[in-house]
N, C-alpha and C positions, 0 to 999 in steps of 0.2 A: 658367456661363452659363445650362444649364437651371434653375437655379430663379430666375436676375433675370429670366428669364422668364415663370417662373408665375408672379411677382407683376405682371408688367405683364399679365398677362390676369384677375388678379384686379382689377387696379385698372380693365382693360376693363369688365368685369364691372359695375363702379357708374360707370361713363362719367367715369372720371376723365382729366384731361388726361397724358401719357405724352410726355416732353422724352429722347430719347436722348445725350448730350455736351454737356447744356445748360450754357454760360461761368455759373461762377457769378460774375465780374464782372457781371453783369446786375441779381444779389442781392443785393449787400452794398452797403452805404454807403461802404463804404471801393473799390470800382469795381475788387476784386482778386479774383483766383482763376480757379482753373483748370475744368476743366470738370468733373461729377457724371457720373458712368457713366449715373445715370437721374434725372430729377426729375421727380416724380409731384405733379400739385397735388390734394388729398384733401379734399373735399367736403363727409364725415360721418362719424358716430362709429362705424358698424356697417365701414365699409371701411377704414376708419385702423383699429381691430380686427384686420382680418382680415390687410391688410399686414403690420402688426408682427406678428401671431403666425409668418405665413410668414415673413419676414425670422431672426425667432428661433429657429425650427424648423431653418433652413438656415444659420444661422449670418452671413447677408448683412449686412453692419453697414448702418445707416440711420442718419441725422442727419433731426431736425425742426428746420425754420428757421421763425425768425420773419421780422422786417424787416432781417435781417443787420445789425444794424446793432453790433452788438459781437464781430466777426467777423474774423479775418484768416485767406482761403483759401489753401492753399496753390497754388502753382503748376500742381504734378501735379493738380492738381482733388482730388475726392471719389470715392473708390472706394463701390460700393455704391449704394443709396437714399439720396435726397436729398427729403423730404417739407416740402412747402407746402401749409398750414392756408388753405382757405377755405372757400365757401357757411356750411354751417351754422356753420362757427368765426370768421364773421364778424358774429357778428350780438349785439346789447346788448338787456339787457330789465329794468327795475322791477322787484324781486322786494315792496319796500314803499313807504314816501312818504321813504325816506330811505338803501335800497338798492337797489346797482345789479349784476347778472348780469353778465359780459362772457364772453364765449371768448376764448379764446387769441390766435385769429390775428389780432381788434384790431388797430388800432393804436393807441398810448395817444395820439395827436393826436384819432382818432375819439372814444375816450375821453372825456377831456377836455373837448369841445366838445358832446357830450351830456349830461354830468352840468352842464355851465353853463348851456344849454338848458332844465335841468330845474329850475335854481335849486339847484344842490347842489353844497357847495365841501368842499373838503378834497385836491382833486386837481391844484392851480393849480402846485406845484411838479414835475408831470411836464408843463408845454405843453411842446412843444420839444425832448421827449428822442425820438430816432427810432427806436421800438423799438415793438414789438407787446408787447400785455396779459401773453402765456405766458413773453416772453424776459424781460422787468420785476418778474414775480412769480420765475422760477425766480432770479433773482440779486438780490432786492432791488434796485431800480434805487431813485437817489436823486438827487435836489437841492438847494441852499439848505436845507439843515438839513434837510430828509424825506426819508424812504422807504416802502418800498408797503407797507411793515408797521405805518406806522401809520394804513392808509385800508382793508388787505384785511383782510376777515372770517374767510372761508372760501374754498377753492380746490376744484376737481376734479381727475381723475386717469385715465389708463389703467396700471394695474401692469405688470410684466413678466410677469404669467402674462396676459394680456389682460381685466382685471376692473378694472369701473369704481369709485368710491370717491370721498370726500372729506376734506379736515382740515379742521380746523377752526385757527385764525389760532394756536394754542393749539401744536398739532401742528407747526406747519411749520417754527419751529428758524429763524427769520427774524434775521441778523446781517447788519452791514457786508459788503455785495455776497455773500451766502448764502443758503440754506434748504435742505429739506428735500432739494429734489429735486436740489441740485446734489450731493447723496451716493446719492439711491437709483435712479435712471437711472428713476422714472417720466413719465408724459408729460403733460403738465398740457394740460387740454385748457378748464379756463374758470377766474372767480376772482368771487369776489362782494364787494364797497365798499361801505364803511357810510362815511356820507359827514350831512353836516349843511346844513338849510336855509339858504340866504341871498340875495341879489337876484342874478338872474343879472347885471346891470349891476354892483355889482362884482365879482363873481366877473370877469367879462371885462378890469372893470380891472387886477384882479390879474395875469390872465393876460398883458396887453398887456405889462406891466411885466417880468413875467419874460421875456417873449420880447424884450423890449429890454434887458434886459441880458446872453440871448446873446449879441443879434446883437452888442456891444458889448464881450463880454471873450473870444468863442469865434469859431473860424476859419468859420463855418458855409457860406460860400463855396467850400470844397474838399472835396473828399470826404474822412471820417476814422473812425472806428471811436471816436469819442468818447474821454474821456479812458482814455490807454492803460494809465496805472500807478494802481494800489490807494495812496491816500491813507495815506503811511506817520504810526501814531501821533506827533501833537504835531506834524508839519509837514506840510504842502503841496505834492504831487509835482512841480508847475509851479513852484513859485518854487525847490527843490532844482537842477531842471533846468536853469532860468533863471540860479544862480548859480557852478553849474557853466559856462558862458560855450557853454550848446548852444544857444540860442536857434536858429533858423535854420539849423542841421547838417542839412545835404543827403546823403545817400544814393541815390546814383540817383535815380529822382523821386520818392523819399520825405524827409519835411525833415519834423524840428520845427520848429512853427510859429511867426513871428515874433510871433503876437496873444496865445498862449497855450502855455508852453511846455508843456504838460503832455498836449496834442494832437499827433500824427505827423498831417500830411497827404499826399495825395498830389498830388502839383503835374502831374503827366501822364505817364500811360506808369509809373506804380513796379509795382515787383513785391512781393511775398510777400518774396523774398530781400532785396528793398533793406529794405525795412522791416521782418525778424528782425535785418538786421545791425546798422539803425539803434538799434531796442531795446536788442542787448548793448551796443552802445557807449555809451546813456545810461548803462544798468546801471552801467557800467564806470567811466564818469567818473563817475557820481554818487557811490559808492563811495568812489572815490581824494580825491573831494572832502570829502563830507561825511562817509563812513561810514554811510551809510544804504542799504539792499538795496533797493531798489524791485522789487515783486511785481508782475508785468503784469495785469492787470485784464482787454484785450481776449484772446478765446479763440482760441488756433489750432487750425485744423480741417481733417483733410485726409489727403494722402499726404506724410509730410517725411521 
């Protein structure tokens, strides 16, 4: 307990916000989890430094969240630090006439809606994905045929020794829902888009269109942790789902979804528990069905 201490007087220290037992259902898109011993919202890059190095020093594990949105907490909550990127990790800037700066704690809707503003497209396949800039780059997020690997240039970094850095697009080891950082536990704290002139009216058209055909083939209506299983090669994890006969398999108030099998929602009140058991059981039948292992995609975090 003395050193979760000393880190919330270090986090005093640069007038950070300090949440003790804060529900992390409040975080996540999926409206589950239990509560974080401490959740610290971290402001800039000299105190997010100094945290992590304390946290390291003393061995306190810390999770950084983005917009929780590919998250499933466990019940028990979050032992330890629980860090939320704002002020300075909020913030986008022009670095030329055709790249854009972001931090981390973005959201790729803020994203998105600045580089259209600015007349610069290449980003129209992330409207809609509810995730922040640093969760998007550290797992390759994608859609409709993209990923951030074909729009990021270069990324930032704090290391495990607490030393700032960058790769270059080159460096980052960028595959189907991967990179660099989801092997070396750094903390990505911004990413830079090389992006191409076009009229921001269509660019907006584009975007319109994508976001009409979430609302149209995804459950966007219930809270979900976005698609839950990793697109196994040559098929489709929703239609495997779909013809294993789960469409609509309720666990507790966790059910896959009737619009989209490939989606777990929570219909009110699910747990953590209803929806690991929900998972094995697609696992399970998908398996018996098809013979195909489906790898979960959303990340569980927590005390299980």
């Amino acid at each position: 307990m003395y050193y979760v201490n000393s880190i919330i007087e270090i986090a005093g220290r640069y007038g950070f916000e300090v949440k003790r037992n804060e529900s992390m259902s409040r975080h996540t898109t999926f409206k589950i989890g239990g509560n974080a011993d401490v959740f610290i919202t971290v402001n800039n890059i000299e105190g997010l430094i100094d945290i992590l190095q304390r946290c390291r020093e003393n061995e306190v594990p810390v999770f950084i969240l983005g917009k929780g949105s590919n998250l499933l907490v466990s019940d028990n909550g979050i032992e330890g630090i629980v860090i939320r990127l704002d002020g300075d990790f909020n913030k986008i800037k022009m670095l030329d006439d055709e790249t854009v700066y972001c931090a981390s704690g973005v959201s790729l809707a803020k994203l998105c809606s600045y580089a259209a503003d600015k007349g610069l497209s290449g980003l129209e396949f992330a409207w809609g994905i509810p995730g922040s800039v640093g969760g998007a780059v550290y797992m390759n997020a994608g859609a409709y045929g993209k990923e951030m690997k074909d729009v990021v240039a270069s990324s930032s970094y704090i290391d495990k020794d607490g030393k700032t850095g960058s790769f270059g697009i080159s460096q980052m080891d960028m595959s189907y829902r991967h990179s660099i950082y989801t092997e070396n536990g750094y903390v990505i704290t911004g990413a830079s888009f090389r992006l191409h002139r076009d009229s921001p009216v269509e660019i907006r058209n584009r975007m319109d269109e994508i976001m009409q055909k979430r609302r149209d083939k995804q459950p966007i209506d219930f809270p979900s942790a976005g698609s839950v299983f990793k697109r196994p090669e040559g098929y489709f994890a929703g239609t495997l789902i779909q013809e294993a006969g789960l469409k609509g398999k309720s666990v507790g108030g966790a059910q896959v979804s009737e619009k989209h099998a490939g989606f777990i929602i929570n219909k009110g009140e699910a747990t953590c528990k209803d929806v690991m058991k929900l998972i094995k059981l697609v696992q399970k039948t998908v398996n018996e069905h098809s013979g195909i292992e489906l790898e979960c995609e959303v990340k569980p975090i927590g005390k299980f």
